[in-house]
PyMOL commands that place a pseudoatom at each C-alpha (Angstrom):
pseudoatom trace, name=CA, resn=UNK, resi=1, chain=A, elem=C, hetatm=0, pos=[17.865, -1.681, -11.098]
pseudoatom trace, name=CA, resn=UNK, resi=2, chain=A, elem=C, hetatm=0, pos=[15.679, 1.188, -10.165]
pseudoatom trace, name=CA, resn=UNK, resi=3, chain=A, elem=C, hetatm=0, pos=[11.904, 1.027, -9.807]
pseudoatom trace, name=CA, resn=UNK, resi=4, chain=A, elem=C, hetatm=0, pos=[9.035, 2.911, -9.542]
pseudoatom trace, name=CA, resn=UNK, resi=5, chain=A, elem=C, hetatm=0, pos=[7.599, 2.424, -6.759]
pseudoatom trace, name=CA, resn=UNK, resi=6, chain=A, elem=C, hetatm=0, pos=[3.991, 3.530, -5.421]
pseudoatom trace, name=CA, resn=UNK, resi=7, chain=A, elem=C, hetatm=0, pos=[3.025, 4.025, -1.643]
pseudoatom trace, name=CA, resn=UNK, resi=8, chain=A, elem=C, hetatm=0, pos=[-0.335, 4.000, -0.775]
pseudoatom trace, name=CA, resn=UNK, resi=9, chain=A, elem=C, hetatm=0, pos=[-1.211, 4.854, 2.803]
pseudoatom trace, name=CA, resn=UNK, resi=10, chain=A, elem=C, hetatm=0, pos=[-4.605, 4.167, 4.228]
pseudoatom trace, name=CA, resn=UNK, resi=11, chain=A, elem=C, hetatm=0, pos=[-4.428, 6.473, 7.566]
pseudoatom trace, name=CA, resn=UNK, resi=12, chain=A, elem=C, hetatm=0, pos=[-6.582, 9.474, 7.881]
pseudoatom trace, name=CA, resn=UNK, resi=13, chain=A, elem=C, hetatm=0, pos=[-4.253, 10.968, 10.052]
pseudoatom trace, name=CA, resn=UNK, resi=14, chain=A, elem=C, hetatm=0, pos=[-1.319, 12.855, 8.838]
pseudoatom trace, name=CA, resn=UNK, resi=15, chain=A, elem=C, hetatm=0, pos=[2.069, 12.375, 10.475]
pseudoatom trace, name=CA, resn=UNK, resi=16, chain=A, elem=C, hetatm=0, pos=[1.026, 9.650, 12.581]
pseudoatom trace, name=CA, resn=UNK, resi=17, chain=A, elem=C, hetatm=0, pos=[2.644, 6.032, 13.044]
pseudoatom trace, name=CA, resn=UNK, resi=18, chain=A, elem=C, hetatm=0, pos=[1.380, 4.010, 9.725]
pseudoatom trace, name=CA, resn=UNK, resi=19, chain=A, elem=C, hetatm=0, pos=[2.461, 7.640, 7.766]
pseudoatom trace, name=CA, resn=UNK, resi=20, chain=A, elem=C, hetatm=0, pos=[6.032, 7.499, 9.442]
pseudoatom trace, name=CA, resn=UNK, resi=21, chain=A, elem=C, hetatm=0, pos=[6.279, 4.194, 8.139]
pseudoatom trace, name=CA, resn=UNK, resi=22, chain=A, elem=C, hetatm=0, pos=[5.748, 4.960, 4.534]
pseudoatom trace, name=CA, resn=UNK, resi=23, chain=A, elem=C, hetatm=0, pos=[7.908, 8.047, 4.802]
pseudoatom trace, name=CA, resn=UNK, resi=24, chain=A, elem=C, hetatm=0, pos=[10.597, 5.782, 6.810]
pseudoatom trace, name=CA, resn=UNK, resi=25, chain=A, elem=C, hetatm=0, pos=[10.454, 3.216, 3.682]
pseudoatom trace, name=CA, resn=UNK, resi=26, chain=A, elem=C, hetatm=0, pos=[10.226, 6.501, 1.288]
pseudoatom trace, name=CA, resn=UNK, resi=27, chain=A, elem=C, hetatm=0, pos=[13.564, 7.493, 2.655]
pseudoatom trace, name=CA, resn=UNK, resi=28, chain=A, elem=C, hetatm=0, pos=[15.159, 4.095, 2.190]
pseudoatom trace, name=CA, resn=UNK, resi=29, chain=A, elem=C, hetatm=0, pos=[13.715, 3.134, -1.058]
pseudoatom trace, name=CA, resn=UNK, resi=30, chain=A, elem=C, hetatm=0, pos=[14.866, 6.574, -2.153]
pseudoatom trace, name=CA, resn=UNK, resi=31, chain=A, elem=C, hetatm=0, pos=[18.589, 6.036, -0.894]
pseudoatom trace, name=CA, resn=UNK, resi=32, chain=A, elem=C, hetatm=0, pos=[18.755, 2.945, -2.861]
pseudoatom trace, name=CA, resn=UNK, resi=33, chain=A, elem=C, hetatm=0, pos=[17.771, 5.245, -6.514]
pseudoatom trace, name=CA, resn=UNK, resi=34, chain=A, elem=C, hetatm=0, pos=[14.328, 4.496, -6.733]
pseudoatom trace, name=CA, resn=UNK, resi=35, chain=A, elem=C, hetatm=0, pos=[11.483, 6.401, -7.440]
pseudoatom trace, name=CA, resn=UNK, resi=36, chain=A, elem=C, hetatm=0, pos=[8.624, 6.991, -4.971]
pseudoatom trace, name=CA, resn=UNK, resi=37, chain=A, elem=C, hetatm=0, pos=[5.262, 7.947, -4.860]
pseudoatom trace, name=CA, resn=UNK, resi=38, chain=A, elem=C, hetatm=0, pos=[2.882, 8.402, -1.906]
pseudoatom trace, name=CA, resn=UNK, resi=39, chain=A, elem=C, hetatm=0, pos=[-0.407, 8.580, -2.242]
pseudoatom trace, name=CA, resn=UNK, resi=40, chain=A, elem=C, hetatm=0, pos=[-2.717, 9.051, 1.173]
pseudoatom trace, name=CA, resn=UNK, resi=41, chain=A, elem=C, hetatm=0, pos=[-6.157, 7.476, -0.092]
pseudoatom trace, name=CA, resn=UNK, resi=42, chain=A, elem=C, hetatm=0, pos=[-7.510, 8.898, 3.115]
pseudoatom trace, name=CA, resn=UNK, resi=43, chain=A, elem=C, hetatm=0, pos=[-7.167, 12.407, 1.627]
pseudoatom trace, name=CA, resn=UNK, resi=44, chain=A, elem=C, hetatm=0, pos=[-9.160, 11.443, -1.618]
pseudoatom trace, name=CA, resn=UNK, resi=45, chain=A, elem=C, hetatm=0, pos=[-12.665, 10.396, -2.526]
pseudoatom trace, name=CA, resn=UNK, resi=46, chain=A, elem=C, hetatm=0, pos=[-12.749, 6.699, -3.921]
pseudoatom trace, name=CA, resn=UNK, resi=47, chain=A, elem=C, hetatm=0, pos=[-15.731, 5.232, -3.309]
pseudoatom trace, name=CA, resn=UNK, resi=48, chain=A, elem=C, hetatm=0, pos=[-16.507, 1.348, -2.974]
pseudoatom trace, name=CA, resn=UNK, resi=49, chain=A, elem=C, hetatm=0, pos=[-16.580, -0.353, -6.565]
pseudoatom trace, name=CA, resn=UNK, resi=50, chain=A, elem=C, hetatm=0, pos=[-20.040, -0.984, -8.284]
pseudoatom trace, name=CA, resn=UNK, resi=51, chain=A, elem=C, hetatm=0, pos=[-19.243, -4.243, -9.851]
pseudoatom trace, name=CA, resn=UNK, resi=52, chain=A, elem=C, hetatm=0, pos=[-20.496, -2.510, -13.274]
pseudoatom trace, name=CA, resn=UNK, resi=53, chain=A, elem=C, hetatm=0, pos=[-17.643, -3.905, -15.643]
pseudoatom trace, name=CA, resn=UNK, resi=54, chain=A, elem=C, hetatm=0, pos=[-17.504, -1.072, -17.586]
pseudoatom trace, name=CA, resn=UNK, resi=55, chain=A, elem=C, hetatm=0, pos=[-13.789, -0.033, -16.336]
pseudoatom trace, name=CA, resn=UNK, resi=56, chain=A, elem=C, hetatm=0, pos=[-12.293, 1.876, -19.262]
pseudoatom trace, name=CA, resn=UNK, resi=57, chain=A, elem=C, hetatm=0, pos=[-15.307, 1.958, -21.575]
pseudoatom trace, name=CA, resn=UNK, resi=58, chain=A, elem=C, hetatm=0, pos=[-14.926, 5.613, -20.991]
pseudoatom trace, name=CA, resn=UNK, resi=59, chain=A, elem=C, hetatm=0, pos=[-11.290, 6.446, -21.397]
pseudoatom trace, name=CA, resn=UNK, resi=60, chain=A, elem=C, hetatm=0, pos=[-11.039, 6.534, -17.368]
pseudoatom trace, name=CA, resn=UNK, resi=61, chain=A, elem=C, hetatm=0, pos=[-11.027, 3.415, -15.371]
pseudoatom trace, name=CA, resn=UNK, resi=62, chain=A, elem=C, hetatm=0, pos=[-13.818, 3.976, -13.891]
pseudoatom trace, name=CA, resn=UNK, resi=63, chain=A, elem=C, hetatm=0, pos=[-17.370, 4.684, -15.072]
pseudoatom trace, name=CA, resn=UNK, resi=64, chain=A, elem=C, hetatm=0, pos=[-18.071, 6.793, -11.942]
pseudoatom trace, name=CA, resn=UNK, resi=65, chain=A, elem=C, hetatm=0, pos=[-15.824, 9.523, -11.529]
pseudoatom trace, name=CA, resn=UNK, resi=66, chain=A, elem=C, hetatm=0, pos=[-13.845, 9.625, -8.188]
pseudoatom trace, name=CA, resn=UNK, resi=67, chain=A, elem=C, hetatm=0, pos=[-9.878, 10.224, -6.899]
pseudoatom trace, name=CA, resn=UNK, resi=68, chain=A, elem=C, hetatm=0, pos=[-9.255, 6.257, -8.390]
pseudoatom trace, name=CA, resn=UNK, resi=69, chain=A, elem=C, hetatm=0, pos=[-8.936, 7.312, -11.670]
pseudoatom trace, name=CA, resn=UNK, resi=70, chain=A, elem=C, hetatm=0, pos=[-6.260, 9.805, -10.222]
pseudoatom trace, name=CA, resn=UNK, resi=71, chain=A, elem=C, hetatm=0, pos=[-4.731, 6.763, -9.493]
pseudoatom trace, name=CA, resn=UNK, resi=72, chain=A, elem=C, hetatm=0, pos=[-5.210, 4.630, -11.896]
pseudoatom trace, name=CA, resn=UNK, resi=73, chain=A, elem=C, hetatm=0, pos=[-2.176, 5.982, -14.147]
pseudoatom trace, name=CA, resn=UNK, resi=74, chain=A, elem=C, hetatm=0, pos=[0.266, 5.789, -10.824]
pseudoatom trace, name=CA, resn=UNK, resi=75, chain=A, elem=C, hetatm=0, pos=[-0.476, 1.888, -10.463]
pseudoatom trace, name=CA, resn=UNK, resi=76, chain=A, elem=C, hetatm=0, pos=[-0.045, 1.659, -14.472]
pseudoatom trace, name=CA, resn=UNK, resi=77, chain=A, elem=C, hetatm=0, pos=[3.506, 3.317, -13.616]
pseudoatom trace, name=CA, resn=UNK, resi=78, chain=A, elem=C, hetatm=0, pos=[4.825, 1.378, -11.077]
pseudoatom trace, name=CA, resn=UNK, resi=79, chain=A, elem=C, hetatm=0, pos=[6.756, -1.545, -10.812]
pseudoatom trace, name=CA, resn=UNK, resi=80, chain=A, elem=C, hetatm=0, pos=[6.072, -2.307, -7.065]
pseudoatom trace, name=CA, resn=UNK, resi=81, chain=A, elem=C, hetatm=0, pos=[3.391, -1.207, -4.797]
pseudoatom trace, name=CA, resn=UNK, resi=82, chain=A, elem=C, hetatm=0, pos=[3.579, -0.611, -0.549]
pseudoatom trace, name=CA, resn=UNK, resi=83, chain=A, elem=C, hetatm=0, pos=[0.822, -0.535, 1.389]
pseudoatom trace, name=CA, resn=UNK, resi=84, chain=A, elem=C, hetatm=0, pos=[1.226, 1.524, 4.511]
pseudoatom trace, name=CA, resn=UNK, resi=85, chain=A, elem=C, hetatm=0, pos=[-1.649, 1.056, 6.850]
pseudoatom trace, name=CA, resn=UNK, resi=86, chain=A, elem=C, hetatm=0, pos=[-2.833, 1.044, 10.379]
pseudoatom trace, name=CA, resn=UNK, resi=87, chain=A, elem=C, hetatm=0, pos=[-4.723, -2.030, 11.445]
pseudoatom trace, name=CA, resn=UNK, resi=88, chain=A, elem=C, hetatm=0, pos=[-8.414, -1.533, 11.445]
pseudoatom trace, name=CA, resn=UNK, resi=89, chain=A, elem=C, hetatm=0, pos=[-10.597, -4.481, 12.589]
pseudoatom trace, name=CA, resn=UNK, resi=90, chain=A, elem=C, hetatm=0, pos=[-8.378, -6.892, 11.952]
pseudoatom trace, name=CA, resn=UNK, resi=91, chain=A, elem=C, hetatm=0, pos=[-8.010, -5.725, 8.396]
pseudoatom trace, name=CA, resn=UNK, resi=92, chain=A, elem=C, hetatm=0, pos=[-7.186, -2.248, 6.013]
pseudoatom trace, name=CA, resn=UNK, resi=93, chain=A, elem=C, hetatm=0, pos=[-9.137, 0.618, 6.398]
pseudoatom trace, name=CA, resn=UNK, resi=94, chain=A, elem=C, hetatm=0, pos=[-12.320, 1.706, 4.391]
pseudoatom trace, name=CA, resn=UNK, resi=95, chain=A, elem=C, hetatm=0, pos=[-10.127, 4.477, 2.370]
pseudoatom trace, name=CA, resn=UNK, resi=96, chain=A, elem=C, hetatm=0, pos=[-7.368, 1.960, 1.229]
pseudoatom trace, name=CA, resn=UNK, resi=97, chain=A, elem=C, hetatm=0, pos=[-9.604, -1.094, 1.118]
pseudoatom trace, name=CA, resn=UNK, resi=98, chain=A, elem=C, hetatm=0, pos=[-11.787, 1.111, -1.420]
pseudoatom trace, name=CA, resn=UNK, resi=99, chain=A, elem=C, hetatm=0, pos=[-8.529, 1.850, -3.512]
pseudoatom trace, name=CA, resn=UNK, resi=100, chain=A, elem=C, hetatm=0, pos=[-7.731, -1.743, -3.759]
pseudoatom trace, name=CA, resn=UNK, resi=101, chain=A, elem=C, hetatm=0, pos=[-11.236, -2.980, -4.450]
pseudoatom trace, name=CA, resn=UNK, resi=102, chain=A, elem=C, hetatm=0, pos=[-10.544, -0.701, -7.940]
pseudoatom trace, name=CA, resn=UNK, resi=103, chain=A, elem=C, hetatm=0, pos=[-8.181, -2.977, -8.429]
pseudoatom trace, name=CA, resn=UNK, resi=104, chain=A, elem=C, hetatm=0, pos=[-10.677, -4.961, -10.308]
pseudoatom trace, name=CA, resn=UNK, resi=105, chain=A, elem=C, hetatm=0, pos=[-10.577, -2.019, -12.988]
pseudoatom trace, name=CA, resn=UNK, resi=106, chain=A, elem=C, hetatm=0, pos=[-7.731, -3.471, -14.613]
pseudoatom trace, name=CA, resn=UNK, resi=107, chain=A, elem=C, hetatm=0, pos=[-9.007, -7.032, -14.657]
pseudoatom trace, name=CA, resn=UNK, resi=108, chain=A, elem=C, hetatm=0, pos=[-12.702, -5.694, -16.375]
pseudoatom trace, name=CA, resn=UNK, resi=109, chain=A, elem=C, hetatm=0, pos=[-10.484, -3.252, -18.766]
pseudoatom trace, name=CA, resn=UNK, resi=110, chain=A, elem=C, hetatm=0, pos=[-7.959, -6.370, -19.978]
pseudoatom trace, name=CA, resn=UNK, resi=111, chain=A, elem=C, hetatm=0, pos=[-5.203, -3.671, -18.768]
pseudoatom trace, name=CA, resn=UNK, resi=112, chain=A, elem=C, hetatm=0, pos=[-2.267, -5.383, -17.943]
pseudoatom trace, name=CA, resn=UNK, resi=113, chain=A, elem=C, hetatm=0, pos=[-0.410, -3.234, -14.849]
pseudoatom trace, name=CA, resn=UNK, resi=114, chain=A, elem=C, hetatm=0, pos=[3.319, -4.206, -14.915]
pseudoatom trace, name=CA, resn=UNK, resi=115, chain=A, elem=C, hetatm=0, pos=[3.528, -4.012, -10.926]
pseudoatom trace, name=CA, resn=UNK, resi=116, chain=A, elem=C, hetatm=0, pos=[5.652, -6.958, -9.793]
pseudoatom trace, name=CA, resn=UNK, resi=117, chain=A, elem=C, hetatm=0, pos=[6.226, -6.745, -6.477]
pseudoatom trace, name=CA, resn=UNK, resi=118, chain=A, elem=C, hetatm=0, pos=[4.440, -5.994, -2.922]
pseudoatom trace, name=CA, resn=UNK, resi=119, chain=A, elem=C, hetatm=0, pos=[5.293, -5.029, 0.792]
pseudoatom trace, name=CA, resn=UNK, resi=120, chain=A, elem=C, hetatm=0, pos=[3.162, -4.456, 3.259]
pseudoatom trace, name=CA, resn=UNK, resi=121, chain=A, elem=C, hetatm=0, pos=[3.876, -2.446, 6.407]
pseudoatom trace, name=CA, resn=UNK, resi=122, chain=A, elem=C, hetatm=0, pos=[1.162, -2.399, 9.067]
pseudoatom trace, name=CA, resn=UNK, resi=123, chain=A, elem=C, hetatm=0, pos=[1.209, -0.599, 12.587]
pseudoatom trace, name=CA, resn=UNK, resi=124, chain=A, elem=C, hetatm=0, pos=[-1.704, -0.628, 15.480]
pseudoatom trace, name=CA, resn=UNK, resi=125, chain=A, elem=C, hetatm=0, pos=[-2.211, -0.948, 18.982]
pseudoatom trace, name=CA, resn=UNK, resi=126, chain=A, elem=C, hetatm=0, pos=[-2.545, -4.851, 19.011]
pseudoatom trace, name=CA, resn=UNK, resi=127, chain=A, elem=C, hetatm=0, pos=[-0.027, -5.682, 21.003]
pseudoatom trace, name=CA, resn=UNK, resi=128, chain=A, elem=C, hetatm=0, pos=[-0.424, -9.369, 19.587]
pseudoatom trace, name=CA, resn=UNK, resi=129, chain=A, elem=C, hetatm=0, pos=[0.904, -10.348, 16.676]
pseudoatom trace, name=CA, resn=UNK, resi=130, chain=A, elem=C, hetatm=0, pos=[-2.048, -13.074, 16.010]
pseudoatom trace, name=CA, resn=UNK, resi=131, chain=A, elem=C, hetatm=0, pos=[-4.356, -9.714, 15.366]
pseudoatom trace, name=CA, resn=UNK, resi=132, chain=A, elem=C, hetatm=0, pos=[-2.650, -8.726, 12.162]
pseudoatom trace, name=CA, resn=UNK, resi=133, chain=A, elem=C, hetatm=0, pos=[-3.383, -12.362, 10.606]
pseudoatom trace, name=CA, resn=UNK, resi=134, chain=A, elem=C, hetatm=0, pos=[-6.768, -10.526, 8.704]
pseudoatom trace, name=CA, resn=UNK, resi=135, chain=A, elem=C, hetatm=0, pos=[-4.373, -7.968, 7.203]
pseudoatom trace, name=CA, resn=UNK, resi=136, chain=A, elem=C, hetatm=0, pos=[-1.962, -10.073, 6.591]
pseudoatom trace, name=CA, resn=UNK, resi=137, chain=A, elem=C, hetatm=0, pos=[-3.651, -12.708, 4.610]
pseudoatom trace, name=CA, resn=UNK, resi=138, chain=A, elem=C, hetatm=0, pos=[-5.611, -10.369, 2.601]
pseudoatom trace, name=CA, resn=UNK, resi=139, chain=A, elem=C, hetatm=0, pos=[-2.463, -8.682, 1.456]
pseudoatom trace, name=CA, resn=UNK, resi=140, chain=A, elem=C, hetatm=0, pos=[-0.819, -12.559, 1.187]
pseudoatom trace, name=CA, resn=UNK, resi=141, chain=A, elem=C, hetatm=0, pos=[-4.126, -13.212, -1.278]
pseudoatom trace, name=CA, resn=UNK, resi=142, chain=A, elem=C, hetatm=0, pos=[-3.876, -9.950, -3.110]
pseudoatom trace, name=CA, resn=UNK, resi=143, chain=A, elem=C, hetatm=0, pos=[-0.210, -10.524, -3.904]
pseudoatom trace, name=CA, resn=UNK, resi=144, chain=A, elem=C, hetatm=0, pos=[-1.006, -14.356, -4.806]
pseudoatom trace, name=CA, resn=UNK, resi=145, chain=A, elem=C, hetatm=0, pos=[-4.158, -13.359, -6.791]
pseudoatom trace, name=CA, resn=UNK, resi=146, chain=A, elem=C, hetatm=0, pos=[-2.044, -10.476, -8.968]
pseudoatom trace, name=CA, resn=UNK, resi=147, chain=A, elem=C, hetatm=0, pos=[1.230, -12.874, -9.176]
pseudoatom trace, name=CA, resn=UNK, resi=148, chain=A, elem=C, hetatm=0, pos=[3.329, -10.017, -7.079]
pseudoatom trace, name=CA, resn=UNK, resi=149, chain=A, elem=C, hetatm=0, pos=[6.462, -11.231, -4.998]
pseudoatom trace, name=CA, resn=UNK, resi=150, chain=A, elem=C, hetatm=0, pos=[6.334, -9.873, -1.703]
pseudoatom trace, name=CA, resn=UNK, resi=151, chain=A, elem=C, hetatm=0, pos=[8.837, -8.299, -0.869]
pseudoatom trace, name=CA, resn=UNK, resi=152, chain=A, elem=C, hetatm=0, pos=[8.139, -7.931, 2.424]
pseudoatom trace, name=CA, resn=UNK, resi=153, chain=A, elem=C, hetatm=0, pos=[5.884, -8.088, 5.338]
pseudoatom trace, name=CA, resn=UNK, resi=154, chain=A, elem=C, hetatm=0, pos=[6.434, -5.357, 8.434]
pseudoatom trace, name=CA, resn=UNK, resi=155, chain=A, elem=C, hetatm=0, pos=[4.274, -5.543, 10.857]
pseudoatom trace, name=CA, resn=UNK, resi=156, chain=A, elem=C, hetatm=0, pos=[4.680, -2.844, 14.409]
pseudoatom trace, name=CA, resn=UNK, resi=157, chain=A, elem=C, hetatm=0, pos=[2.461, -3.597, 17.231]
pseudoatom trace, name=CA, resn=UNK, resi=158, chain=A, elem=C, hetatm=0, pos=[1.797, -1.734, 20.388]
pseudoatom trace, name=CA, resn=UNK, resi=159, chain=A, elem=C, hetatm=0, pos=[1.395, 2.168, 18.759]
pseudoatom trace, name=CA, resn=UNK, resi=160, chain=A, elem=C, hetatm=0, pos=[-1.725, 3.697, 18.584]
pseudoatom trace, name=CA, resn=UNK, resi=161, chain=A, elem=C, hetatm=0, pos=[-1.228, 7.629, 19.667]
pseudoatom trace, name=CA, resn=UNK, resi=162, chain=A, elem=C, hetatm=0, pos=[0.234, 9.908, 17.308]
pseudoatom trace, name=CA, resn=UNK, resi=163, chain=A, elem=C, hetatm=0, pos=[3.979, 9.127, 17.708]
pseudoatom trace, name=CA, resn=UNK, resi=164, chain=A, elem=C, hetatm=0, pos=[4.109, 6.301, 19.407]
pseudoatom trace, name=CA, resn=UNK, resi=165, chain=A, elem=C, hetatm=0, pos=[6.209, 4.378, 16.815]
pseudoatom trace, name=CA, resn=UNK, resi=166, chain=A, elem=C, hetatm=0, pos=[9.240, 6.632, 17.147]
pseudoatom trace, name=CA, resn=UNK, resi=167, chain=A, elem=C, hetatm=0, pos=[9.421, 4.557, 20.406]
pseudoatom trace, name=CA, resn=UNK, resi=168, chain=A, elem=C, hetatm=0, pos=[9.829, 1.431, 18.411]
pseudoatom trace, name=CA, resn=UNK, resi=169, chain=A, elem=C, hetatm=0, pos=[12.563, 0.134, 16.231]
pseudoatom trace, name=CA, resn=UNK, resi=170, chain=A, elem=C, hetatm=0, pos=[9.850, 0.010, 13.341]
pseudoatom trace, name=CA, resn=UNK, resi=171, chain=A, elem=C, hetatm=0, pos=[10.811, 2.877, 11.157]
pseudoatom trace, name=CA, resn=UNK, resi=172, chain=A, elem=C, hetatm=0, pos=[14.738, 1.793, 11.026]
pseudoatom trace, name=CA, resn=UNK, resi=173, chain=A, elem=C, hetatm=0, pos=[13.314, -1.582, 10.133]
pseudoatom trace, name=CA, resn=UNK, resi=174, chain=A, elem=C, hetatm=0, pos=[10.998, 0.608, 7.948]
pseudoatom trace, name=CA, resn=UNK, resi=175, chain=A, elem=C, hetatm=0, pos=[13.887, 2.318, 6.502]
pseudoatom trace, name=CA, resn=UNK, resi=176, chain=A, elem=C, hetatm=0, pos=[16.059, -0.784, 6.170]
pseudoatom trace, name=CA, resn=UNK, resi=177, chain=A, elem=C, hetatm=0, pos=[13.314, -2.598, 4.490]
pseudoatom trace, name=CA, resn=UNK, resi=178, chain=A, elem=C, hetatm=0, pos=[13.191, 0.012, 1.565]
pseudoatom trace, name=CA, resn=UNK, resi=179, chain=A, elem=C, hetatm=0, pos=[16.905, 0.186, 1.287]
pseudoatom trace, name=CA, resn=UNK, resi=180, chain=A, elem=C, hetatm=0, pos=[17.012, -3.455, 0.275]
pseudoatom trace, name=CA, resn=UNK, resi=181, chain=A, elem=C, hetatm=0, pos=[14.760, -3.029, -2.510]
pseudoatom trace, name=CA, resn=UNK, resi=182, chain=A, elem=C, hetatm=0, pos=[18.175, -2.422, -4.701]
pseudoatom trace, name=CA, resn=UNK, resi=183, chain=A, elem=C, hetatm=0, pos=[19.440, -5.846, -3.807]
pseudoatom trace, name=CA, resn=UNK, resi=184, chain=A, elem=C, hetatm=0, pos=[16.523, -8.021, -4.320]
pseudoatom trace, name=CA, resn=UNK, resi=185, chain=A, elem=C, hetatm=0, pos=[16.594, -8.676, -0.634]
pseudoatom trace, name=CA, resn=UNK, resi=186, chain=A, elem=C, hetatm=0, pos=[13.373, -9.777, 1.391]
pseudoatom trace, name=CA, resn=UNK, resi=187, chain=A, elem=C, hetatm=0, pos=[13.398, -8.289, 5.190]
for i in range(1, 187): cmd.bond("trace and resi %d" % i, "trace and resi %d" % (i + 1))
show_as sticks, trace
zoom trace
């Protein structure tokens, strides 16, 4: 069964290890017939949520114009969302984190989004996999808190310059991990 699936990636910069990732899991998601979209919230202005609770009151979901209600009609789309992010203290970074503090839009605006399932692939220069536990249960909570299965959890330590991850086996297991959407496999 296809999906539509949405990609956000938190990295600022382009073409480096976290935005291999996505495009690694792009590429498999996309041999198995699904439908991507990637969307680098590092390239758009979302700002940090107010806490108003007036999502939707003005046809947008939210009251302050930014790049989230860009995205708002992406996450109303899909049917599974990736996060593809380098590790920033311990956690996601400000331009992601914003996008998924909007989040809350939906709950305020009593819109129901019909995403079912997560992943989360992760990439930093921690060489130890103890410092991706932040990330990790954040995303765990998220996915608990929303009723998402995860799908998947792909975590690639050791890479921090630009390219470093092509020295890995993380975007085959990148790759693999989007293929197996089709078959209702976990990685």
């Amino acid at each position: 069964m296809s999906k539509n699936i949405l990609i956000l990636t938190g990295s600022p910069r382009k073409g480096g290890n976290s935005d291999l990732l996505a495009e690694a899991f792009i590429a498999g998601a996309q041999q198995s017939g699904h439908t991507t979209v990637k969307y680098v919230t590092a390239a758009k202005d979302i700002k940090g949520c107010k806490a108003c609770k007036t999502c939707f009151s003005k046809g947008i979901a939210c009251s302050f114009p930014d790049d989230f209600n860009e995205l708002a009609p992406f996450l109303e789309q899909a049917d599974m969302v990736v996060f593809a992010t380098p590790l920033y203290w311990f956690s996601f970074p400000v331009q992601l984190k914003a996008a998924i503090d909007k989040f809350y839009s939906f709950l305020i605006g009593k819109r129901t989004l019909k995403i079912k399932e997560c992943v989360l692939l992760v990439c930093g220069v921690a060489e130890d996999e103890a410092e991706y536990e932040g990330i990790v249960k954040s995303y765990e909570l998220i996915a608990d808190y929303q009723k998402w299965i995860d799908r998947g959890i792909l975590i690639v330590p050791g890479v921090n310059e630009k390219g470093d991850i092509l020295k890995t086996e993380g975007l085959l297991r990148a790759e693999n991990l989007g293929k197996s959407m089709l078959s209702g496999e976990t990685a």
